[in-house]
C-alpha positions, 0 to 999 in steps of 0.5 A, a space after each residue: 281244128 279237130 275233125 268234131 270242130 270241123 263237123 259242126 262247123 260244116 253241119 251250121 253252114 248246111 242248117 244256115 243255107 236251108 233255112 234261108 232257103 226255105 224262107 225265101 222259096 215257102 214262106 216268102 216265094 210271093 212278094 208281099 208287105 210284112 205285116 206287124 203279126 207276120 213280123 212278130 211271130 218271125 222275131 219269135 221264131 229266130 229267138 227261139 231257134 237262136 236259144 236252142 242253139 245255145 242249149 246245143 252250145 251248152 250240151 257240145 262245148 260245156 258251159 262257159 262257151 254256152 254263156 259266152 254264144 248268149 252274151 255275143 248273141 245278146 249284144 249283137 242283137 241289140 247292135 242291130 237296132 242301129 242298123 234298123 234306124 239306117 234301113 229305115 232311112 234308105 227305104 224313105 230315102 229310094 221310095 222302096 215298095 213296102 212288097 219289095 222291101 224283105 227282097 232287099 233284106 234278105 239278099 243284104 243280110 245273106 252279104 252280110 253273112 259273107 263280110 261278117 265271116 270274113 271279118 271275124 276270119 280276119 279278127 281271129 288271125 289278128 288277135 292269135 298273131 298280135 295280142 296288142 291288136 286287142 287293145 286297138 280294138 278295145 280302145 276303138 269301142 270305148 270310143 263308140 260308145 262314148 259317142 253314142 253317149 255325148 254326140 246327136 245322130 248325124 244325118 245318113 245321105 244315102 245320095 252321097 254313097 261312093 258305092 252308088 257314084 262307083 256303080 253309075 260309072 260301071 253301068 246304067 241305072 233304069 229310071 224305075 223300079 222292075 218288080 223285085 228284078 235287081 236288073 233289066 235289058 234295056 236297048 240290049 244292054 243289061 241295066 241295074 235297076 234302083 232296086 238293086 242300088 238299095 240293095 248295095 247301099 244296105 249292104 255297104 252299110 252294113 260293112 260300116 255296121 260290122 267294124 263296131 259289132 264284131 270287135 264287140 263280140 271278140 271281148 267276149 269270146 275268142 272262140 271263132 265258132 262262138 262268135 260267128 254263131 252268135 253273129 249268123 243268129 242275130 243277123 238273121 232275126 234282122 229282117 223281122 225286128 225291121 219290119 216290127 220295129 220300123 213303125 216305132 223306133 223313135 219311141 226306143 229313146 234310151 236304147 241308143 244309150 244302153 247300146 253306148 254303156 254296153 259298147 263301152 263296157 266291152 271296151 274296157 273289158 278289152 282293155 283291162 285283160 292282162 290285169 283282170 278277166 271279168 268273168 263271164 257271167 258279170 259280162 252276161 249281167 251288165 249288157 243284159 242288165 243294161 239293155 233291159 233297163 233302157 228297153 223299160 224305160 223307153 217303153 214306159 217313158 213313151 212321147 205322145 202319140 200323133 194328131 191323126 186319127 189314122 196315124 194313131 191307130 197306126 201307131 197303137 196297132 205297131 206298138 202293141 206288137 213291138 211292146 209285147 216282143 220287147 216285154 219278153 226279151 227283156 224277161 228271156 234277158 232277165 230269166 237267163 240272168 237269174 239261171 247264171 248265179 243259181 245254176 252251180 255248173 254255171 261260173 260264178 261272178 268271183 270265179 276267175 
């Protein structure tokens, strides 16, 4: 690794861990529920620093990494809808405080931060020291996608967890929740609280999360820094798309779909290397091609809404925020795509 290699490896670190730090000890210091405006103008804020990145990407490391960080960060993006689904479920499933809830994220997805370093690490050195390991993991994503095509959602049980069996073995588990306290000293001994055990359940799911997205991202860059980056900025818009999202997922029909075709068409690239090298820039106009199509036909092929007069201004009130982030990365998708084939220091869809 060259010294500038180096440097911006370390000044990322530094700007990731500010960040975070400025979230949690300003902007969130005190607990409170995450509105859908609060929600949205966040999502807007990590997009926007997530594509000023990729302008630095482009002006430090040339194009190609340029199309290659968006790609990675498009496709990560989208992956963690299904996550969403998930953190939807395990919040209803341990009644967590709406107040509490970001506490949970923001500590699951700093976790997540490690394990996904950890596995890219892991990722990389296999794929320098085994070429065939790519064929492993491009026939592992075809079949993902290929499931999440034919085969009905199976019902997530988070009662079920070994990660929650294993932790009632290690120490005891309070009755209730402790505000946003992950433990507790009750009869002089120190006690998880059922905060705490969401926290562990987000984060094991996470790692399940992980072994579909980052070989993913690996057919679209084997540049370590790319695929990490790509990774830490689509991480961190989690925590708002949840909380802007969670209201109105089930209207996002066809994105599961989408989300299928785009793992299964990384396989195949995977698959296809040493015969054809699909060129970036068609990588780029499949998967956003593909996302954009099954965000509008899911925002425009919406089901009804519910009897309730309350749930209805509920759900309006949601999906009046949701649709408008949804509209606008789909035209940031549909711009960016367009800038590919005018641009002349952009490839070309022929270049090989």
């Amino acid at each position: 690794m060259t010294s500038d290699r180096l440097l911006l490896w370390v000044v990322f670190n530094i700007f990731v861990l500010g960040v975070l730090a400025v979230d949690l000890g300003v902007f969130h210091r005190k607990a409170h529920a995450v509105t859908v405006r609060e929600a949205t103008t966040w999502c807007f804020v990590w997009v926007a620093l997530g594509l000023l990145f990729n302008i630095g990407v482009y002006i430090w490391l040339g194009s190609e990494k340029a199309l290659e960080f968006f790609t990675g960060y498009l496709i990560e993006y989208s992956l963690s809808v299904d996550n969403i689904f998930v953190f939807i479920i395990i919040f209803s499933y341990f009644a967590v405080p709406s107040a509490h809830q970001y506490r949970v994220l923001f500590w699951g997805i700093l976790g997540a931060l490690v394990m996904r370093g950890a596995f890219i690490a892991a990722g990389a050195l296999l794929l320098e020291k085994f070429h065939w390991v790519i064929y492993v993991f491009g026939a592992f994503l075809v079949f993902t996608g290929s499931k999440m095509l034919i085969k009905e959602e199976t019902t997530l049980r988070p009662e079920d967890n070994p990660v929650i069996k294993l932790l009632a073995r290690l120490m005891p588990v309070s009755s209730q929740y402790e505000g946003q306290r992950f433990f507790v000293k009750q009869n002089r001994r120190w006690a998880a609280t059922p905060l705490f055990v969401v926290l562990l359940v987000v984060e094991s799911t996470d790692l399940i999360f992980a072994v579909d997205s980052v070989p993913a991202i690996f057919a679209v860059s084997r540049d370590p820094f790319v695929v990490y980056t790509s990774n830490v900025f689509a991480i961190l818009g989690l925590r708002s798309l949840y909380f802007l999202l969670a209201g109105v997922m089930n209207l996002f029909v066809y994105l599961r779909y989408g989300l299928g075709v785009v793992l299964g068409f990384v396989g195949f690239k995977m698959l296809l290397v040493d015969i054809y090298k699909i060129p970036i820039g068609l990588s780029l106009a499949v998967v956003a091609g593909t996302l954009i199509l099954s965000i509008v036909a899911s925002l425009l092929l919406k089901p009804k809404m519910p009897g309730s007069v309350g749930v209805r201004f509920s759900f309006r009130t949601l999906l009046a925020g949701s649709n408008t982030f949804w509209l606008w990365f789909a035209i940031i998708c549909a711009v960016i795509v367009a800038v590919v084939f005018v641009q002349p220091g952009f490839p070309s869809i022929g270049s090989k």
